[in-house]
DRENKOLPA-468283 format. One record per residue (C-alpha): residue number from 1; residue in three letters; z, y, x. Coordinates in steps of 0.02 Angstrom, whole numbers. Example, Ala and Ser with C-alpha at 12.3 -4.5 7.8 and 13.67 -1.06 7.14 Angstrom:
<nodes>
(1,"ALA",(390,-225,615)) (2,"SER",(357,-53,684)) 
</nodes>
This chain:
<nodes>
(1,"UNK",(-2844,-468,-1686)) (2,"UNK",(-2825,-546,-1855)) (3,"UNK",(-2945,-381,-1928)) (4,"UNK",(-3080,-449,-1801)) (5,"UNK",(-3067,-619,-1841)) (6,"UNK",(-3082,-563,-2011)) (7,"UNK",(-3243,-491,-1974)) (8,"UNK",(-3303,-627,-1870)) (9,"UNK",(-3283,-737,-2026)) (10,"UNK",(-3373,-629,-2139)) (11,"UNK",(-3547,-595,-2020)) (12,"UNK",(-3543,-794,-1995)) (13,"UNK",(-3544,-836,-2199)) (14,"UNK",(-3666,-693,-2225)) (15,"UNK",(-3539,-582,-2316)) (16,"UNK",(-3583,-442,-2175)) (17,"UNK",(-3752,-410,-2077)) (18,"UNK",(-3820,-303,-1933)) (19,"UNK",(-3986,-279,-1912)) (20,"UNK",(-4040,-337,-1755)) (21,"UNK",(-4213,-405,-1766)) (22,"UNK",(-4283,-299,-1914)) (23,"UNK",(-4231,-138,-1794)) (24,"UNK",(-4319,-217,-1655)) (25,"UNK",(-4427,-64,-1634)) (26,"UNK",(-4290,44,-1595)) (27,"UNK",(-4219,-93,-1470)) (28,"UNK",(-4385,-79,-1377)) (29,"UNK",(-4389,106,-1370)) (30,"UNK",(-4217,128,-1316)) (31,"UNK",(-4243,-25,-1139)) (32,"UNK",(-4423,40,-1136)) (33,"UNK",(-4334,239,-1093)) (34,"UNK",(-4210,157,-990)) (35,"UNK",(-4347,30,-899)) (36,"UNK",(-4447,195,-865)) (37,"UNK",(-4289,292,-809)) (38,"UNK",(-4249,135,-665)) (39,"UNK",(-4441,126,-621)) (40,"UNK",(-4469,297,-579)) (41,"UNK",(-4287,313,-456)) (42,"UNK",(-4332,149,-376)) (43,"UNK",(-4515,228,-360)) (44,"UNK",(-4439,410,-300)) (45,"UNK",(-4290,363,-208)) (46,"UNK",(-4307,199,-158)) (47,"UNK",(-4165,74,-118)) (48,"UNK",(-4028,105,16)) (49,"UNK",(-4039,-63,113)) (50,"UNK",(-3879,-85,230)) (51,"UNK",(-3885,-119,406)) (52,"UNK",(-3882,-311,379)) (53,"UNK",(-4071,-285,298)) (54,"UNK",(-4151,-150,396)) (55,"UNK",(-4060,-169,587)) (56,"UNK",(-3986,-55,663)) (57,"UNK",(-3803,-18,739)) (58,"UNK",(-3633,-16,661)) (59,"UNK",(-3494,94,733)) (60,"UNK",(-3313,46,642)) (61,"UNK",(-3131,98,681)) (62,"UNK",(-3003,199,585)) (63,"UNK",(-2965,390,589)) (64,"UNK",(-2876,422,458)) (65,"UNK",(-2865,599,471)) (66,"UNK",(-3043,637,499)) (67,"UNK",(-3163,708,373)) (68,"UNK",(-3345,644,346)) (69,"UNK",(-3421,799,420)) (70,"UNK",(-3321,780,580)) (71,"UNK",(-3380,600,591)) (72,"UNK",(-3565,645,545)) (73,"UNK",(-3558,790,701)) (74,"UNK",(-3476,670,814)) (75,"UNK",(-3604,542,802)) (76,"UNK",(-3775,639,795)) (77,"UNK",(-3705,751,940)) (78,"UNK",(-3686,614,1049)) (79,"UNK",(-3857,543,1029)) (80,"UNK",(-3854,431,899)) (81,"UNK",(-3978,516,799)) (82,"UNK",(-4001,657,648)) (83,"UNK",(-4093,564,503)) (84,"UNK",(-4038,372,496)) (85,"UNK",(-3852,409,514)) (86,"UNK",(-3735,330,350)) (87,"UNK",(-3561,359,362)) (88,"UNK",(-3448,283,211)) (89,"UNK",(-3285,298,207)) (90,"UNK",(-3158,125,161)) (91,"UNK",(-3003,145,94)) (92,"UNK",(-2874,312,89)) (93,"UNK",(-2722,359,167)) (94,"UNK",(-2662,256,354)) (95,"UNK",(-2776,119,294)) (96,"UNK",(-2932,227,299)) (97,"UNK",(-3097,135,393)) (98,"UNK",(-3252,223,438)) (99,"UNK",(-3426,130,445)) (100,"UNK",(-3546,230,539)) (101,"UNK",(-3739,157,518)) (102,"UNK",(-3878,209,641)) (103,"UNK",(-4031,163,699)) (104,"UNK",(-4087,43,822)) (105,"UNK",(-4011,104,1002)) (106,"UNK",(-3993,42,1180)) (107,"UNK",(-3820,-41,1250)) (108,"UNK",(-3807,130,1358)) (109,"UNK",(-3829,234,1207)) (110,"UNK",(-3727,136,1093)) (111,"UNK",(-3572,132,1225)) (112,"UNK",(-3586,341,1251)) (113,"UNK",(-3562,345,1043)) (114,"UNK",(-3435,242,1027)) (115,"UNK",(-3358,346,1200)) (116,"UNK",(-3368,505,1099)) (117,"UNK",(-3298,450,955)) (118,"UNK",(-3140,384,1063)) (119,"UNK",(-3127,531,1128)) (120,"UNK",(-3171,669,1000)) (121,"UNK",(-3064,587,842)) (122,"UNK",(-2939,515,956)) (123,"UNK",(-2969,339,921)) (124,"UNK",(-2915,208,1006)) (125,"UNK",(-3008,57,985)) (126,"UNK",(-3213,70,914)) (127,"UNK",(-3289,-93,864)) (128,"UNK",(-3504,-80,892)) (129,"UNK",(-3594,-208,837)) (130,"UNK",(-3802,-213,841)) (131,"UNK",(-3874,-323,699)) (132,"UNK",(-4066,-371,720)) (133,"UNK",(-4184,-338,580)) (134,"UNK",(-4243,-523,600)) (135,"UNK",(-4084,-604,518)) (136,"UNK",(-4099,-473,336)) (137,"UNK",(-4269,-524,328)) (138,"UNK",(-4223,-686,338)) (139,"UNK",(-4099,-649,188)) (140,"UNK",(-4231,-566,93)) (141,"UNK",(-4342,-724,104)) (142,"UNK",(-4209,-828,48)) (143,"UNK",(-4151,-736,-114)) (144,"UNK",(-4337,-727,-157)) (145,"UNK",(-4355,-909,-139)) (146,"UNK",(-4203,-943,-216)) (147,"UNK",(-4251,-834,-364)) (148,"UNK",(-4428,-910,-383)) (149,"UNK",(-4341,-1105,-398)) (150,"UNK",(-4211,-1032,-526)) (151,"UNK",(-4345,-965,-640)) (152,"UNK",(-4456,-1111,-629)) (153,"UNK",(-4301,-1230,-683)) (154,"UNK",(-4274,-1111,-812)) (155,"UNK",(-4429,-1120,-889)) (156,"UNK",(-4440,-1308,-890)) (157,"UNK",(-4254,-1346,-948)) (158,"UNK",(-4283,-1222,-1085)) (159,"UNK",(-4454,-1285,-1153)) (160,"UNK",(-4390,-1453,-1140)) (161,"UNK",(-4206,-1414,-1233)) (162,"UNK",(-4281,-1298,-1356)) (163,"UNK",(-4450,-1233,-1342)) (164,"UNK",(-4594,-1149,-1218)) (165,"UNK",(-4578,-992,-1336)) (166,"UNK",(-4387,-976,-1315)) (167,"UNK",(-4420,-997,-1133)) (168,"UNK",(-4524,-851,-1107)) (169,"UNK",(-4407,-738,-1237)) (170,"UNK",(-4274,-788,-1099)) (171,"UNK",(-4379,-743,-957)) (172,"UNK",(-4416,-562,-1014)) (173,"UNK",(-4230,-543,-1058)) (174,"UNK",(-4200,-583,-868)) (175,"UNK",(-4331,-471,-778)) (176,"UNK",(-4271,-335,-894)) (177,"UNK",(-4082,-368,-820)) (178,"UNK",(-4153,-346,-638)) (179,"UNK",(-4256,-209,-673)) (180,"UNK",(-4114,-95,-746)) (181,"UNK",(-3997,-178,-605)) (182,"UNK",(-4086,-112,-484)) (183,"UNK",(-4160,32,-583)) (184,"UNK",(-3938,83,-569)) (185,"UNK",(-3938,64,-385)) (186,"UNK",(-4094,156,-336)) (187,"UNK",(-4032,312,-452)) (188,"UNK",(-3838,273,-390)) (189,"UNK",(-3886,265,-206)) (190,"UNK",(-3775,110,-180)) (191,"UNK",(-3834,9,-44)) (192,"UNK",(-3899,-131,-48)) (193,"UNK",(-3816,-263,49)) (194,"UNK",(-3805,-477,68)) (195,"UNK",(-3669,-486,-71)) (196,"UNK",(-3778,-372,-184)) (197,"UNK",(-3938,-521,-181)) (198,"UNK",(-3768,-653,-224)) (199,"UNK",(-3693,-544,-365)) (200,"UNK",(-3877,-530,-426)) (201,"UNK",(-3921,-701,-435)) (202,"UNK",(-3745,-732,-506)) (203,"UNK",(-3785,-624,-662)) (204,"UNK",(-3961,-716,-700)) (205,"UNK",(-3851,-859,-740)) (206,"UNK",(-3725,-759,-825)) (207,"UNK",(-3876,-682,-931)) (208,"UNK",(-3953,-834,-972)) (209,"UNK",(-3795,-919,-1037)) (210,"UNK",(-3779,-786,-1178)) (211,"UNK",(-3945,-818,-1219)) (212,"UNK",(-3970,-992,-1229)) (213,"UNK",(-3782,-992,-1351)) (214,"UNK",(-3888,-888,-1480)) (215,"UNK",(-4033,-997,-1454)) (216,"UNK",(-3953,-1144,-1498)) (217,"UNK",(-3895,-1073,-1660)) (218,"UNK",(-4058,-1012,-1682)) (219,"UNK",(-4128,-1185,-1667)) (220,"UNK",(-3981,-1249,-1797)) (221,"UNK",(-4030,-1109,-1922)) (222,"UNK",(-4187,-1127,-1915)) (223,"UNK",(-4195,-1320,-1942)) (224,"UNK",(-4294,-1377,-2103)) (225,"UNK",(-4343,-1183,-2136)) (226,"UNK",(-4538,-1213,-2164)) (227,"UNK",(-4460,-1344,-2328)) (228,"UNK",(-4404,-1202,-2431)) (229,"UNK",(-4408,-1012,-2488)) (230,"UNK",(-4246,-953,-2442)) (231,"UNK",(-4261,-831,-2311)) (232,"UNK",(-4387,-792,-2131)) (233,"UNK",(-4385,-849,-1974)) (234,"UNK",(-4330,-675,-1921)) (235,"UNK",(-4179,-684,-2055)) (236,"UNK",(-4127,-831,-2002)) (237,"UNK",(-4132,-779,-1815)) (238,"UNK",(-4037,-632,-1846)) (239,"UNK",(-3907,-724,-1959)) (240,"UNK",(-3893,-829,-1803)) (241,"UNK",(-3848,-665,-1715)) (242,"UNK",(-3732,-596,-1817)) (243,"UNK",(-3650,-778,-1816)) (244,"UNK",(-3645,-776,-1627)) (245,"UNK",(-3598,-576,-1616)) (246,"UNK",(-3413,-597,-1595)) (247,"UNK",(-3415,-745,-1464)) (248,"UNK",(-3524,-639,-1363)) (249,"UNK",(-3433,-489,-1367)) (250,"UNK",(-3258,-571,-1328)) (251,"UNK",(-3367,-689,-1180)) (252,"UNK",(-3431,-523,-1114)) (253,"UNK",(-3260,-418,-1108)) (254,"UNK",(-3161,-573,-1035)) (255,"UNK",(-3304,-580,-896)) (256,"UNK",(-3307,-406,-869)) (257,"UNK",(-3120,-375,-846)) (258,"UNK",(-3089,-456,-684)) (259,"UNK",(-3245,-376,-603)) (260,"UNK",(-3176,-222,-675)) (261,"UNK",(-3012,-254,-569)) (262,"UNK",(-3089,-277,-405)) (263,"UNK",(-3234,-141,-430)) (264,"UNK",(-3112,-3,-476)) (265,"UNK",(-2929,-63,-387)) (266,"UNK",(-2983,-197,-257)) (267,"UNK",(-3124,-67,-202)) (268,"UNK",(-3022,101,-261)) (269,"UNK",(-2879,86,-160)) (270,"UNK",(-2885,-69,-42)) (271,"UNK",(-3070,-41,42)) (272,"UNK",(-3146,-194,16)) (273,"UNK",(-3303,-141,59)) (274,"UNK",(-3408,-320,25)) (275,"UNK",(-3308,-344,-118)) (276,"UNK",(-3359,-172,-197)) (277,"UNK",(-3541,-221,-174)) (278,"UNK",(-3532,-388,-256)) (279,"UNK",(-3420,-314,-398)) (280,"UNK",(-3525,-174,-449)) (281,"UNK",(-3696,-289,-452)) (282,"UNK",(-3601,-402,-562)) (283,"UNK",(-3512,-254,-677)) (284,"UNK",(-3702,-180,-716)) (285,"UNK",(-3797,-318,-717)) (286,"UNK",(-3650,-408,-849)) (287,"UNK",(-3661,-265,-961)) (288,"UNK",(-3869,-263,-962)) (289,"UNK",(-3851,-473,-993)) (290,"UNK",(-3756,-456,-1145)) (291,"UNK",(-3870,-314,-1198)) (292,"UNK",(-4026,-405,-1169)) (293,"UNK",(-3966,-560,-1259)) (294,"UNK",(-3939,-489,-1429)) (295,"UNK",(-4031,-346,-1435)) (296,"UNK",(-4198,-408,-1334)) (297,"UNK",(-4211,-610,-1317)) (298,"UNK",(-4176,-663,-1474)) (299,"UNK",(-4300,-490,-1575)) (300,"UNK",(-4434,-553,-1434)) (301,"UNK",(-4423,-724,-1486)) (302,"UNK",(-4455,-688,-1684)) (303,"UNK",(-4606,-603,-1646)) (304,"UNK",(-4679,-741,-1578)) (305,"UNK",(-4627,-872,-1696)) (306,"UNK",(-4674,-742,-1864)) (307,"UNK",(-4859,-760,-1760)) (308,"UNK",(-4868,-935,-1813)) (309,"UNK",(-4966,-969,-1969)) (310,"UNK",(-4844,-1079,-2042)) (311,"UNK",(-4702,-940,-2023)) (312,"UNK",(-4842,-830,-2102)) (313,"UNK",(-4875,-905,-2236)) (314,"UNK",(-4650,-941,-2254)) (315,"UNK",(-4637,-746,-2247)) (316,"UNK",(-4751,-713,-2398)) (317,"UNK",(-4672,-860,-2517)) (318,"UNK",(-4497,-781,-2481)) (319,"UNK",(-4583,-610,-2524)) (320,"UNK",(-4661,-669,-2674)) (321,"UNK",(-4497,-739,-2736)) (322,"UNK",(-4408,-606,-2673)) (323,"UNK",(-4525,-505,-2799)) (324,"UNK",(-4520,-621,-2954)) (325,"UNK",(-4331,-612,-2948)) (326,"UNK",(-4318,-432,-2941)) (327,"UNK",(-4472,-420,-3070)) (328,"UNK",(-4346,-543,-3176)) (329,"UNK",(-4201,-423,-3168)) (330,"UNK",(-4282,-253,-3210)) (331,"UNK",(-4353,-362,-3360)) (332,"UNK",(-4208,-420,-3419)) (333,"UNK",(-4143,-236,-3403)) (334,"UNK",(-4270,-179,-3497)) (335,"UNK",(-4243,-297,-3652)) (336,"UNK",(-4083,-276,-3637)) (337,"UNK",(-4080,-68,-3642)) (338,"UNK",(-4218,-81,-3793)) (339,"UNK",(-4116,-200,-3918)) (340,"UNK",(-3952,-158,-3869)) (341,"UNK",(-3813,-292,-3777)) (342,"UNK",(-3720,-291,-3957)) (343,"UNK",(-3848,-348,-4067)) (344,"UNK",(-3893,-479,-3930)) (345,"UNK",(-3715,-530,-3928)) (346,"UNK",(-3691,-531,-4108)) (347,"UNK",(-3843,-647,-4118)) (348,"UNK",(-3777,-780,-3977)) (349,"UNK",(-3608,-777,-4072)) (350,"UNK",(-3662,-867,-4212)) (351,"UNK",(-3573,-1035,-4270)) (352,"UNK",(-3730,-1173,-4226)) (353,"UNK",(-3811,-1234,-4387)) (354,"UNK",(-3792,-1048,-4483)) (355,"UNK",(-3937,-970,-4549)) (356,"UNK",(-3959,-794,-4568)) (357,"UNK",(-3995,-750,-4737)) (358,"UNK",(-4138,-644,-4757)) (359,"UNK",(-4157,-469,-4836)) (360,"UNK",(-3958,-461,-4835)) (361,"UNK",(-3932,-295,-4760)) (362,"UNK",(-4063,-166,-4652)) (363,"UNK",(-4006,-130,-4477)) (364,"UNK",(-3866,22,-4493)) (365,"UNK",(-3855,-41,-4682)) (366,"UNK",(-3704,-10,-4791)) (367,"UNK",(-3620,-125,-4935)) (368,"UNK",(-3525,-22,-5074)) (369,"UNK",(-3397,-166,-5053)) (370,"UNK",(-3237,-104,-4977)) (371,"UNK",(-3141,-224,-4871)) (372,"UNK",(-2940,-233,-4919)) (373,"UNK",(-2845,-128,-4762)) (374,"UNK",(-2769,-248,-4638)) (375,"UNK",(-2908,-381,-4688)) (376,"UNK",(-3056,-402,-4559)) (377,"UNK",(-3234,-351,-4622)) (378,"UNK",(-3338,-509,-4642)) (379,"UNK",(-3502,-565,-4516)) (380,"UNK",(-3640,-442,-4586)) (381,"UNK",(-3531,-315,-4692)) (382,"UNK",(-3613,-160,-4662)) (383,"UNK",(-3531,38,-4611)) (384,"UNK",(-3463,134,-4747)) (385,"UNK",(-3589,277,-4809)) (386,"UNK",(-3726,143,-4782)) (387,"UNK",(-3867,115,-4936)) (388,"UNK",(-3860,-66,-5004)) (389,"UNK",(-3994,-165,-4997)) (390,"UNK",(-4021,-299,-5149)) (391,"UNK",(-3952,-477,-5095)) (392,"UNK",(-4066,-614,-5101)) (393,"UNK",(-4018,-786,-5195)) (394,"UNK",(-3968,-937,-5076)) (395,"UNK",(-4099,-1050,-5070)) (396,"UNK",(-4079,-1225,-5175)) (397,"UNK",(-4052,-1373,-5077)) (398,"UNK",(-4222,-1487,-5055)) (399,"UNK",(-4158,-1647,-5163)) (400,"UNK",(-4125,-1511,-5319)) (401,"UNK",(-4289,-1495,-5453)) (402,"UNK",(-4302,-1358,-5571)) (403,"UNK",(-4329,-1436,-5767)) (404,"UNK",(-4448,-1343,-5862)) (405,"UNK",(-4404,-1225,-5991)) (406,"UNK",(-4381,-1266,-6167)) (407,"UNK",(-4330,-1436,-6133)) (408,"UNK",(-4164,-1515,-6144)) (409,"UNK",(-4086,-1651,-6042)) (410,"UNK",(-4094,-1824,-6126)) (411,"UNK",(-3935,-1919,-6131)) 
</nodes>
């Protein structure tokens, strides 16, 4: 725990980076495979709507030792039909509960089913029920009404909060969430039942939540940008990612561990059939959200914003002085590898107010003088073997004058 907070420290200072938005390309081809892959099942397959949707009858009671073939042969044999016949199975063991779904039948052929399968699995008690096709309609109008008002007071509170461009960043992140959602059920065959249209409009809000977080540090990083040279808008969106990586992560697992529990043990081993439905909508649809926020919303909104003209022209001063300073540094590494780091040193060493005195020695020069052992060779004494160069006479001070030759000084 402390080695991830560790890192969580260093991505929000900057000391560590991901990519996100410069590798948007590869983001888009990998949800663009994926989009194609859910298109084409929900296109080939369809979805499996439950009886609550389509109509139809529902047969329940418990057999525990039966198999689903047995089930299956009981109920098409005794008219309930060949083609529209879904039997699931709840539960294991003594707690086992069959759901048989058929088609639309009569009270007289609905009562000789459930009579065979008293009789033929030795059950005791079978619960029909006939549900209309009216009411799941009704549902389906409902969810679609109630998904039109959620985006609409999405887009407003988000162009109002932040901005209209953020807003439609958000709303591409969410259509991609239900397309892969259910893109996974149409491939999956899970049916598609009243809890699944809850648990789906439960993870648009979960989806946008993650989003809007980034956003907002988004919006704090890029505050004041257009002022200066210091980095993008896309660099500061993604160091707005990176700072925002860990929360998300830790938000998504905490979220995702209690739908875990009752998709995999409340569903597993206790049957709970409406429960598994509602669970596994929210377990994919969780795991696209958190996906779609890092890796799509935030890449889709730089795009837009790097359109602008003033972000334009921000992205070429940051590349020109990107330029200069790396221009600056292979100069300086140039000078520096053509007159050598100890000559420059021995240059910047000198006591302030020294003069160098001219002509003393050439460069690799040698004096005949030899310096006493133990005693340090003066500033300017040349290598041993070197040829001596003639030493030129200090200058006179200014005030000085020369007096001509040939004349003496009065007293």
């Amino acid at each position: 725990m402390s080695r991830l907070g560790s890192v969580g420290g260093k991505l929000y200072r900057g000391e560590v980076s991901v990519e996100f938005v410069a590798r948007r390309r590869l983001w888009y081809a990998i949800s663009g495979l994926i989009l194609v892959i859910a298109v084409g099942a929900l296109f080939a397959r369809g979805l499996n709507f439950s009886v609550d949707f389509k109509g139809g009858s529902l047969f329940r009671f418990s057999a525990p030792h039966a198999s689903i073939a047995q089930v299956r042969n009981v109920v098409t044999s005794s008219g309930g039909g060949s083609q529209n016949v879904i039997v699931q199975q709840v539960g294991s063991g003594s707690r086992a509960t069959w759901l048989v779904q058929t088609g639309k039948l009569p009270y007289s052929q609905s009562a000789k089913v459930a009579a065979a399968i008293s009789r033929d699995l030795g059950v005791k008690q079978v619960s029909p029920t006939f549900v209309g096709p009216t009411w799941g309609s009704q549902i389906s109008q409902k969810a679609l009404q109630a998904l039109i008002a959620f985006l609409i007071v999405i887009v407003i509170y988000l162009s109002i909060a932040f901005e209209w461009k953020m807003a439609a960043a958000a709303l591409i992140a969410l259509a991609h969430d239900i397309v892969i959602t259910i893109g996974v059920y149409a491939l999956a065959g899970f049916d598609v039942s009243p809890a699944t249209v809850i648990g789906l409009l439960t993870i648009l809000g979960y989806s946008l939540y993650d989003t809007v977080v980034v956003f907002d540090k988004v919006r704090e990083n890029t505050a004041g940008l257009l002022g200066s040279s210091r980095s993008t808008y896309s660099q500061a969106a993604n160091l707005a990612l990176n700072q925002t990586l860990v929360r998300s992560i830790n938000t998504s697992l905490i979220a995702l561990l209690p739908v875990a529990g009752i998709l995999f043990v409340g569903a597993g081993l206790l049957g709970a059939g409406e429960l598994k439905d509602l669970a596994l909508v929210l377990f994919v649809g969780m795991l696209s959200g958190t996906y779609s926020s890092i890796f799509i919303a935030t890449p889709v909104l730089a795009q837009l914003k790097e359109r602008e003209p003033q972000f334009k022209a921000l992205a070429k001063r940051v590349a020109l002085r990107e330029s200069g300073g790396r221009a600056a540094k292979r100069a300086a590494a140039k000078a520096t590898g053509k007159t050598g780091v100890a000559a420059a040193a021995a240059v910047d060493d000198r006591p302030a107010g020294e003069d160098v005195v001219e002509g003393s020695y050439d460069s690799g020069a040698a004096s005949s003088e030899k310096v006493p052992a133990g005693q340090a060779a003066p500033r300017g004494t040349p290598g041993p073997g070197a040829r001596p160069v003639p030493r030129q006479q200090p200058r006179r001070p200014g005030s000085a004058k020369r007096r001509p030759s040939g004349k003496k000084k009065r007293r």
